[in-house]
C-alpha positions as CSV (number, residue, x, y, z in Angstrom):
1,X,-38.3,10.7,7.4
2,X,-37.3,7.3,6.8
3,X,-39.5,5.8,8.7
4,X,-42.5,8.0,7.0
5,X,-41.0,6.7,3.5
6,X,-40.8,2.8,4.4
7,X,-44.6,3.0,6.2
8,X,-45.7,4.6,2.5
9,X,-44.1,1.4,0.8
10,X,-45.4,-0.8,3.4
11,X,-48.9,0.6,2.9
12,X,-48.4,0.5,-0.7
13,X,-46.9,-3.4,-0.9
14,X,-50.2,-4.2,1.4
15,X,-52.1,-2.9,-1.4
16,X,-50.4,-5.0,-4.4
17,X,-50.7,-7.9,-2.4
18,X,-54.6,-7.6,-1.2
19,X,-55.3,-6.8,-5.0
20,X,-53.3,-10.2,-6.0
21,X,-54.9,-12.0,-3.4
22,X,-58.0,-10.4,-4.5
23,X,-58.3,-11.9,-7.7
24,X,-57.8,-15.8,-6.6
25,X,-60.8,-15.3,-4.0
26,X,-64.4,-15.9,-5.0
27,X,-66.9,-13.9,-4.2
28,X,-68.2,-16.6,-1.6
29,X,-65.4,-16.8,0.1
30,X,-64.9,-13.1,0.6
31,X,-69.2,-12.8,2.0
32,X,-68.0,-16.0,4.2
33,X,-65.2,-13.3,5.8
34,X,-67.8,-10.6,5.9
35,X,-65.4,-8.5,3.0
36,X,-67.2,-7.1,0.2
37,X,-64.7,-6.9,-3.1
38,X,-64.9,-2.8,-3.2
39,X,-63.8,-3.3,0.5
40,X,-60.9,-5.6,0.5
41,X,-58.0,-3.9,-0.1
42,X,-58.6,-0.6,2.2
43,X,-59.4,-3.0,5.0
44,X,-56.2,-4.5,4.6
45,X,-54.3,-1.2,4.1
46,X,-56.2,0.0,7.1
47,X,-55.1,-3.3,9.0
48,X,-51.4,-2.6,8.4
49,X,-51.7,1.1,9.2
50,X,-53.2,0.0,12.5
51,X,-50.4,-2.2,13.2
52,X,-48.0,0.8,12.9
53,X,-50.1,3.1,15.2
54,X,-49.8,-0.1,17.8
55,X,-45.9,-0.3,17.1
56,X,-45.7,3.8,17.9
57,X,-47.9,3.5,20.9
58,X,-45.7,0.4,22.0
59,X,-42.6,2.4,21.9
60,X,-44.1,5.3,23.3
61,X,-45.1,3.8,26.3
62,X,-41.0,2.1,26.8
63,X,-39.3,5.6,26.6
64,X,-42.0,7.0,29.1
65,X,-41.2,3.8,31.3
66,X,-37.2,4.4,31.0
67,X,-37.8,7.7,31.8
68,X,-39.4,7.1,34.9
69,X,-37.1,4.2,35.9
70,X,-34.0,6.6,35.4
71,X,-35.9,9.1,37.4
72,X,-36.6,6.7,40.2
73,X,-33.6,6.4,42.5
74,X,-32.7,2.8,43.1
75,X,-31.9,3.6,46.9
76,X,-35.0,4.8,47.5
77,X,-37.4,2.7,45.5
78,X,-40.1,0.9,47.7
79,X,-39.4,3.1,50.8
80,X,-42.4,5.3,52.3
């Protein structure tokens, strides 16, 4: 639940910062990174909402690799 809650304000802060950053850039600059304005700030809402998916798949991927570690008896490990 926690975790849910400071992903929301994550998202959120992403949001107050594109829209900040948003009004310093010109509209060249933003074309020269291939962003339209409209655009902007979901892409980089989407970007950090990525990165979390990434983090959760990261993890996911250590407890299935402890699992099978533990599960592995160190004795027997490399014999055929």
């Amino acid at each position: 639940m926690l975790r849910k809650i400071y992903r929301a304000i994550a998202v959120g802060q992403a949001a107050v910062a594109a829209n900040r950053l948003l009004q310093t850039v010109s509209d060249r600059q933003l074309d020269d990174m291939g962003i339209s304005r409209s655009d902007f700030v979901q892409e980089c809402m989407n970007k950090v909402i990525a990165d979390f998916a990434a983090q959760d798949a990261s993890e996911a991927n250590k407890s299935v690799r402890n699992m099978i570690n533990h599960m592995i008896n160190p004795n027997l490990a490399g014999a055929v």
